[in-house]
C-alpha positions as CSV (number, residue, x, y, z in Angstrom):
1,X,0.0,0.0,0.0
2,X,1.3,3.5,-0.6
3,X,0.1,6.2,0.8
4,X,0.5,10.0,-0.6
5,X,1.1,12.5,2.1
6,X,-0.1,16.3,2.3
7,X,2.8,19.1,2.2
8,X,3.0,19.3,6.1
9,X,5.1,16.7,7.8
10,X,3.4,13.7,8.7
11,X,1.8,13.8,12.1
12,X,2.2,9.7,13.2
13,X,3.4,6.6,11.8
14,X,2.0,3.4,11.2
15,X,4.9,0.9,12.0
16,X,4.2,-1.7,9.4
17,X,6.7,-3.0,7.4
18,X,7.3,-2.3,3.5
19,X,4.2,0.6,3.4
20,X,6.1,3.6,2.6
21,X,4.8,6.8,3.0
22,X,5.6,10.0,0.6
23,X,6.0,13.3,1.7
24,X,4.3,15.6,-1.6
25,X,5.3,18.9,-2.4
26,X,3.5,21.9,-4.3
27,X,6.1,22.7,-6.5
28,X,5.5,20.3,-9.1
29,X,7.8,17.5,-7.4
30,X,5.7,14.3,-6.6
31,X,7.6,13.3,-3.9
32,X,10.0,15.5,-1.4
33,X,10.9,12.0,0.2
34,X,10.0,8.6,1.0
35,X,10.0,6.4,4.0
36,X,10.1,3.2,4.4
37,X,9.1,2.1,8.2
38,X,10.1,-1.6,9.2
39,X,10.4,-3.4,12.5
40,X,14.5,-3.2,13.3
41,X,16.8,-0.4,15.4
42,X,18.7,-0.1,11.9
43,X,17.7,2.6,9.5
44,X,19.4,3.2,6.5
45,X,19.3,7.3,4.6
46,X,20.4,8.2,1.1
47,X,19.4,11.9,1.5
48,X,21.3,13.0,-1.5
49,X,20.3,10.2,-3.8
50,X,17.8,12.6,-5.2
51,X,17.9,14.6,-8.4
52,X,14.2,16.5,-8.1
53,X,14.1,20.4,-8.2
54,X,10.9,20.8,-10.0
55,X,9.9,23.2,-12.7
56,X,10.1,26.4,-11.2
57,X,14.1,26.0,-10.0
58,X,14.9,24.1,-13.2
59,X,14.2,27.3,-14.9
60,X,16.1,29.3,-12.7
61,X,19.5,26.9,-12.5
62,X,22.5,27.8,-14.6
63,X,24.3,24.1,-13.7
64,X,23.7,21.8,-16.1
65,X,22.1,18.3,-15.3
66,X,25.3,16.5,-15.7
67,X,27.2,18.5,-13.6
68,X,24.2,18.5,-10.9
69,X,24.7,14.5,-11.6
70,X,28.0,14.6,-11.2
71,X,28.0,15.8,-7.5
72,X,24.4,14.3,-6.0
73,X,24.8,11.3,-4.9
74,X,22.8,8.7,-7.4
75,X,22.1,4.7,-6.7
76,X,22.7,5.2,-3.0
77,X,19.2,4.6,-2.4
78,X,20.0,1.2,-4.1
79,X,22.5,0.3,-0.9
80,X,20.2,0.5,1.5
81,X,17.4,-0.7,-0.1
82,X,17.9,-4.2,2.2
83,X,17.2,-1.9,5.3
84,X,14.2,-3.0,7.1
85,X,13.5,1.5,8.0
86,X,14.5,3.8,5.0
87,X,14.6,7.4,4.4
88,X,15.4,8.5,1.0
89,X,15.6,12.2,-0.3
90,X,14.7,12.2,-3.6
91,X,15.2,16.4,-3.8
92,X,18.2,17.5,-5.4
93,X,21.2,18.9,-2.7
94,X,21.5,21.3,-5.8
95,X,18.0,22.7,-4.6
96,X,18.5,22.7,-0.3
97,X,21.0,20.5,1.1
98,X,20.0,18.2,4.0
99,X,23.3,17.6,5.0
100,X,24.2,21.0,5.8
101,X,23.1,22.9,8.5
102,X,20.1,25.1,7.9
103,X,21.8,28.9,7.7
104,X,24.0,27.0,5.2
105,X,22.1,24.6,2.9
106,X,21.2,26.7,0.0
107,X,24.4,26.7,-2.7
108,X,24.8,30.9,-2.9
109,X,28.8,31.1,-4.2
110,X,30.6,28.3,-6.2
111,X,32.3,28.3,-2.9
112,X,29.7,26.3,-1.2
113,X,29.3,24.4,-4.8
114,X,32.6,22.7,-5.7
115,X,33.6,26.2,-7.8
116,X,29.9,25.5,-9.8
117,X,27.6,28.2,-10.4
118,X,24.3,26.5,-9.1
119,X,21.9,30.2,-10.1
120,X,21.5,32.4,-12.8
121,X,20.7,35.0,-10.4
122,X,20.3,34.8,-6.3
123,X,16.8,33.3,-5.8
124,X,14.0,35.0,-5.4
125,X,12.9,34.9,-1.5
126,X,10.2,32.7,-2.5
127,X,12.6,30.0,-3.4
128,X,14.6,30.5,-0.5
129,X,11.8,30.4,2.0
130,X,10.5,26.9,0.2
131,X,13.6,25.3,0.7
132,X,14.3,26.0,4.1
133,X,11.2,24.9,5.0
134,X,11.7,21.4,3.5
135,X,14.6,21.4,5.2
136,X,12.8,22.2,8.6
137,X,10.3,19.8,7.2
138,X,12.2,16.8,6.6
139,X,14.5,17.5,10.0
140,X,11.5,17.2,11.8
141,X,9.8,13.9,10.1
142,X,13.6,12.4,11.0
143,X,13.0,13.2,14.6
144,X,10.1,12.0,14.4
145,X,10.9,8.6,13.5
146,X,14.1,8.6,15.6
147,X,11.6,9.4,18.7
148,X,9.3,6.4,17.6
149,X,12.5,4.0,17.1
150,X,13.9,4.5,20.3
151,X,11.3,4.2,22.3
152,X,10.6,1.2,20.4
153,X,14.3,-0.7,21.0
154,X,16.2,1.8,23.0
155,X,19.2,2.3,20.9
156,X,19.3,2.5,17.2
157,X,21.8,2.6,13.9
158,X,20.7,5.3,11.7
159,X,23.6,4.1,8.3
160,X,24.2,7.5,6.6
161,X,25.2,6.5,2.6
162,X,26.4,9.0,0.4
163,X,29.1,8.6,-2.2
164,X,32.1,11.0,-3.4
165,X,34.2,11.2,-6.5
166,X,37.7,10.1,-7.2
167,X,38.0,11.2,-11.0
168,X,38.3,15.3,-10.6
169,X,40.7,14.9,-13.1
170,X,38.4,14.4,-15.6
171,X,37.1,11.6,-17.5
172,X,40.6,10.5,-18.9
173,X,42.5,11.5,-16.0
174,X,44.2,9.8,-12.9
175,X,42.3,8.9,-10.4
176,X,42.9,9.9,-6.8
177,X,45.4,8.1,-5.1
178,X,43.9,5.4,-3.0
179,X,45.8,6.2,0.1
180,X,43.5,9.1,0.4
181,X,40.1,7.3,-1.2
182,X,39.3,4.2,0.6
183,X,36.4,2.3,-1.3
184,X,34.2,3.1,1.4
185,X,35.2,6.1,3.8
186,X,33.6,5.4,7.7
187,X,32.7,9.1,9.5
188,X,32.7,8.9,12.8
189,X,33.2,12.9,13.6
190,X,30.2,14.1,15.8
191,X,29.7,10.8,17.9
192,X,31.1,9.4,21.1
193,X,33.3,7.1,19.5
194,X,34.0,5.5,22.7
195,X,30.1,4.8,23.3
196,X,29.4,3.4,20.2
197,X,32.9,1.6,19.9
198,X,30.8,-1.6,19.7
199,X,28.8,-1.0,17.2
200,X,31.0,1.1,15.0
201,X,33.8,-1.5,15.4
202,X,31.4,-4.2,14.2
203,X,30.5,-2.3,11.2
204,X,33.4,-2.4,10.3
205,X,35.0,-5.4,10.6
206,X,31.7,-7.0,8.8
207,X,32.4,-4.3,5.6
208,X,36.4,-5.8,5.8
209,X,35.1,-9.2,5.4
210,X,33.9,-8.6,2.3
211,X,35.6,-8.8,-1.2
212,X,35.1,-6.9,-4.4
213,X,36.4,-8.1,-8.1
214,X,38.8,-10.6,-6.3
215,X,40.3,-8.0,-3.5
216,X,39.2,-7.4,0.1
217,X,37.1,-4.1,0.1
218,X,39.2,-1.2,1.6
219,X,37.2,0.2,4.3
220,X,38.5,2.9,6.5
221,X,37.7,5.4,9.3
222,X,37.8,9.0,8.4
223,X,40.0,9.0,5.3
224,X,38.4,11.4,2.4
225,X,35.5,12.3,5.0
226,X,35.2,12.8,8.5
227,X,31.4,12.1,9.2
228,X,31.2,15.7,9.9
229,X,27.7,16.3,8.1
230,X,24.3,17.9,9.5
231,X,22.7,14.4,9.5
232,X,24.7,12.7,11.6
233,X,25.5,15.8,13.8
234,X,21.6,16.1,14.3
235,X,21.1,12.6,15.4
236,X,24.2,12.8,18.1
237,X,22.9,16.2,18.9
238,X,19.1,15.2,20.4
239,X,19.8,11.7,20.8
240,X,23.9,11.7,22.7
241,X,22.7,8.3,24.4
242,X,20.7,6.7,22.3
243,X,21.5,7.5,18.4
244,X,24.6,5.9,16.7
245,X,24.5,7.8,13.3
246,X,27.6,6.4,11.1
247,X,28.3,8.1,8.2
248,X,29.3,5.8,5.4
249,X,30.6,7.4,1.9
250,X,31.0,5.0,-1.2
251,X,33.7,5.7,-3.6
252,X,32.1,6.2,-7.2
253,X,33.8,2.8,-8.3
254,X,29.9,1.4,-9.0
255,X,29.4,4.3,-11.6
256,X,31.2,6.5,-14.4
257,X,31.1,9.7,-12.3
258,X,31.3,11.6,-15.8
259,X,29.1,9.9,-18.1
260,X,26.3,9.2,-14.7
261,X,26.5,5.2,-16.1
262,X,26.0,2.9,-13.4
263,X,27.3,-0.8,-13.1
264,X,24.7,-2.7,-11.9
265,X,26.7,-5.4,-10.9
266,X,28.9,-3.3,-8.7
267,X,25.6,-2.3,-7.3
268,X,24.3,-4.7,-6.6
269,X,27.7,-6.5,-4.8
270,X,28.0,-3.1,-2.4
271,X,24.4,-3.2,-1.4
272,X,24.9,-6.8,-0.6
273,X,27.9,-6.2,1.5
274,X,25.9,-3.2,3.6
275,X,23.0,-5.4,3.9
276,X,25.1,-8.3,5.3
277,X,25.4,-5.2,7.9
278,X,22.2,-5.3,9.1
279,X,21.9,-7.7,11.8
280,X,25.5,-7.4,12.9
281,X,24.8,-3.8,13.6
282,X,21.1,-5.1,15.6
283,X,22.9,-7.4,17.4
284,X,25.7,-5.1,18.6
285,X,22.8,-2.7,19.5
286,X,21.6,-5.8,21.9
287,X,25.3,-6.5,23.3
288,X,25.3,-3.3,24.7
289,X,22.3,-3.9,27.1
């Protein structure tokens, strides 16, 4: 069953597995966000995965699609789409970005855009006012859940997937050395990594298990990234005891970050390895009783 949402935030949740439930927009996006609610302490977000601005900000970009492609995050939706709760964004960071605080989330310089020009001109007010309020919006549907889940199991996971690129070179160039670009970048920057050394720990070690075209996956702890964005800061912020937000980013070795091309079999392999995750992380949770 799918059920369509009105623009305000959801008041409550029906916690039954696989029903998700949209959050609409007036803009002429269908869908701001999805969730997914299941019956597990483990949530899984792709909150840049999304590629949606609508009509009204299409006209008014002057980035082109490819090189909005180029730096959302696309097919992380597909990694956690094993996780019994998910959250996925499917609004473009180019548009607000979730995982920046609030005063900060709307891409005014090149300097806050990787050198792009994201606007033909500021925004109008209008614009701005819309996507800060999704931003509020979406912040407080997150709490939201996170308030249902712990008092549901006590402790919970939230598994914060993005992905980053290691060709800036260009198409034909080198790509960045690996000592700085593990496959998969752990962020552990905002949490009490001495709290959650169990569960983090375990993460971990079950992503090193695992092997990719012949050769153990290189998984490391803030490499390229230090987990330091507004997700993960927001779960450690209002829940220091309870949340264990781990930010996980994939190296763009599943897709041509130039040409947007995914590899579906290198897909589908990653999203097996984090869902092999899933009850190692729920069991750790339980250790820790």
């Amino acid at each position: 069953m799918w059920r369509t949402g009105p623009v305000r935030p959801l008041r409550a949740f029906q916690w039954i597995a696989n029903k998700p439930i949209f959050n609409n927009t007036s803009n002429g996006s269908s869908a701001g966000w999805t969730i997914k609610l299941g019956a597990s302490p483990v949530i899984g977000t792709a909150i840049h995965s999304g590629c949606d601005v609508g009509p009204v900000c299409q006209s008014l970009l002057s980035i082109s699609n490819a090189d909005r492609l180029r730096e959302e995050d696309p097919f992380t939706e597909q990694f956690i789409a094993d996780f019994p709760t998910q959250l996925i964004v499917h609004r473009s960071r180019f548009q607000v970005d979730l995982n920046r605080a609030r005063e900060a989330a709307i891409y005014l310089s090149p300097d806050q855009s990787w050198g792009l020009n994201v606007w033909r001109e500021p925004p109008a007010e209008k614009i701005v006012n819309e996507s800060l309020a999704f931003h509020d919006a979406f912040y407080a549907e997150l709490k939201r859940v996170l308030v249902d889940v712990e008092k549901r199991y006590g402790r919970f996971v939230l598994v914060d997937v993005h992905s980053y690129n290691h060709r800036r070179e260009g198409p034909q160039g080198a790509p960045a050395s690996q000592d700085g670009a593990p496959d998969i970048n752990i962020g552990t920057f905002s949490m009490d990594r001495e709290r959650w050394a169990p569960v983090v720990d375990a993460f971990i070690e079950a992503l090193r298990g695992q092997r990719l075209d012949g050769e153990p996956i290189d998984v490391r702890e803030n490499v390229s990234f230090q987990g330091e964005g507004e997700q993960t800061r927001f779960v450690h912020a209002n829940f220091p005891q309870t949340g264990c937000a781990i930010a996980v980013e994939f190296k763009k070795i599943f897709m041509d970050e130039w040409s947007g091309d995914p590899d579906w079999s290198a897909i589908e392999r990653l999203r097996a390895m984090l869902a092999s995750t899933v009850p190692v992380l729920a069991e750790a949770l339980r250790a820790m009783r």
